[in-house]
C-alpha positions as CSV (number, residue, x, y, z in Angstrom):
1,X,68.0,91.5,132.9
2,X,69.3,88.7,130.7
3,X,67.1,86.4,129.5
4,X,67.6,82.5,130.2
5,X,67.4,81.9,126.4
6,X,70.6,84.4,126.4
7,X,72.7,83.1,129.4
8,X,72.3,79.6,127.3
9,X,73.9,81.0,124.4
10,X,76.5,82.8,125.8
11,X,77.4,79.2,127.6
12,X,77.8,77.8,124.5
13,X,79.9,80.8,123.2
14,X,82.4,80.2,126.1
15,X,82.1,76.6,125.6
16,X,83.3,77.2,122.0
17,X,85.6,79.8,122.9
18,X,87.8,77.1,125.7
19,X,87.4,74.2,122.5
20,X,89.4,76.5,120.3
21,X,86.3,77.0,117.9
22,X,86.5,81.1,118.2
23,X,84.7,81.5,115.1
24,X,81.4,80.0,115.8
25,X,81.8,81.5,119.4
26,X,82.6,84.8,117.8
27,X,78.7,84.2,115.8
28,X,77.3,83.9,118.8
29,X,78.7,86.7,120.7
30,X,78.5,89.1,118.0
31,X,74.8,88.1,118.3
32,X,74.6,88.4,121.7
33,X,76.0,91.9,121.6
34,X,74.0,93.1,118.9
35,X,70.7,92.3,120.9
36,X,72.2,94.5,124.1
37,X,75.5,96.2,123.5
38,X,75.8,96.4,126.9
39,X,76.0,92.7,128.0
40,X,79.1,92.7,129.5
41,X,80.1,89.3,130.3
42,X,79.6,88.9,126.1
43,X,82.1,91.9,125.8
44,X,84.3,89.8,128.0
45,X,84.2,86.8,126.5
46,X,84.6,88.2,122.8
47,X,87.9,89.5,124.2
48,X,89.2,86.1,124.2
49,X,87.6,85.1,120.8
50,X,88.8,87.8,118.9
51,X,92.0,87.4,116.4
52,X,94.2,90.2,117.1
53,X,95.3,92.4,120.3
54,X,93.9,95.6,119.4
55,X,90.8,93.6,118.6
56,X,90.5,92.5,122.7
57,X,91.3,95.9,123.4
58,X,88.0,97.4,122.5
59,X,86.2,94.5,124.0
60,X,88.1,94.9,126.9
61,X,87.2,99.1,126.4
62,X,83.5,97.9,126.2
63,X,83.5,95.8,129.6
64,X,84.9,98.5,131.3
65,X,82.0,100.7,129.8
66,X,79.6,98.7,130.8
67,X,81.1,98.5,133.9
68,X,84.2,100.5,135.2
69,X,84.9,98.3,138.2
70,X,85.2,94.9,136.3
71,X,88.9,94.1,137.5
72,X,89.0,91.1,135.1
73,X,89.1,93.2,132.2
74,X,90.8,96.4,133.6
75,X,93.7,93.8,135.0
76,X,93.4,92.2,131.2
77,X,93.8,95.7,129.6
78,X,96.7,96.9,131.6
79,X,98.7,93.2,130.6
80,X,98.0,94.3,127.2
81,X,98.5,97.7,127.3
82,X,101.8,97.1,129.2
83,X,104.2,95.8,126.4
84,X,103.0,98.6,124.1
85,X,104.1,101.2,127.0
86,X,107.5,99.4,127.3
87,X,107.5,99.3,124.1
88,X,107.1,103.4,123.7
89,X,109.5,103.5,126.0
90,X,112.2,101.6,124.2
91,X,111.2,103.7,121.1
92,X,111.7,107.3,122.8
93,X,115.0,105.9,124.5
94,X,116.0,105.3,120.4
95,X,114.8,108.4,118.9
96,X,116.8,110.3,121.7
97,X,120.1,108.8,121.0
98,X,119.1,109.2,117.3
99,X,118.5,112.7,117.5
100,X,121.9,113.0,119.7
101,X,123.9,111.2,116.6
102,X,122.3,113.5,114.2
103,X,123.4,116.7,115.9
104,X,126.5,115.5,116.4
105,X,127.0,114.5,112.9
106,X,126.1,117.6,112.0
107,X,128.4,119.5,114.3
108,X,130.9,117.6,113.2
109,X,130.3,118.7,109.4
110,X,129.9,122.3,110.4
111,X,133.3,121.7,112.5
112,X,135.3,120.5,109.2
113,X,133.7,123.1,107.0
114,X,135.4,125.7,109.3
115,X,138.4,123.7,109.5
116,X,138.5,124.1,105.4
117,X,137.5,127.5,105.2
118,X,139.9,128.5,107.7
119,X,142.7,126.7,106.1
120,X,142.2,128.0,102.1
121,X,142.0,131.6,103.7
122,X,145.2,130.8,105.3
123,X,147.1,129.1,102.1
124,X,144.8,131.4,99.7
125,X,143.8,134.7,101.6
């Protein structure tokens, strides 16, 4: 059960987190989460206060710890998760053509070797 003294503080954490002041409300939700690492609508809201993606993504994790069903945060961690698939993606679609180039390149080098070799034994052999 959260305490009134908690759901006070974690108030002014999302007030400070919707004025742009993410520091102090990252303070206070660091707090929060230390006294119960399972308070998830601190998980949540650390999410947003957080500087980097991979940063939300383990609060968003957390939440979904806490509590699998919270669609807020699963919906959250798909959107995020989503332009690093595409992104995965794109880079497999590269590495294939890559790879293509490369063994044709090589082919290609084997193909004029022969070519060579064939033609000295010819002028040569």
């Amino acid at each position: 059960m959260t305490s009134p003294d908690r759901i006070d503080r974690l108030m002014d954490a999302i007030e400070l987190v919707k004025t742009d002041q993410r520091e102090e409300a990252r303070t206070l939700l660091r707090e929060l989460i230390r006294e119960d690492s399972n308070f998830e609508e601190a998980w949540l809201w650390m999410s947003l206060a957080v500087d980097s993606l991979d940063q939300s993504s383990v609060c968003l994790d957390n939440v979904l710890r806490v509590n699998p069903g919270n669609m807020r945060a699963a919906g959250a961690l798909y959107r995020l998760r989503e332009s690093e698939l595409e992104m995965e993606k794109r880079r497999d679609h590269y590495r294939f053509y890559r790879d293509l180039a490369n063994g044709l390149l090589w082919l290609l080098a084997l193909g004029l070797l022969f070519a060579v070799t064939v033609t000295y034994m010819n002028i040569y052999g």
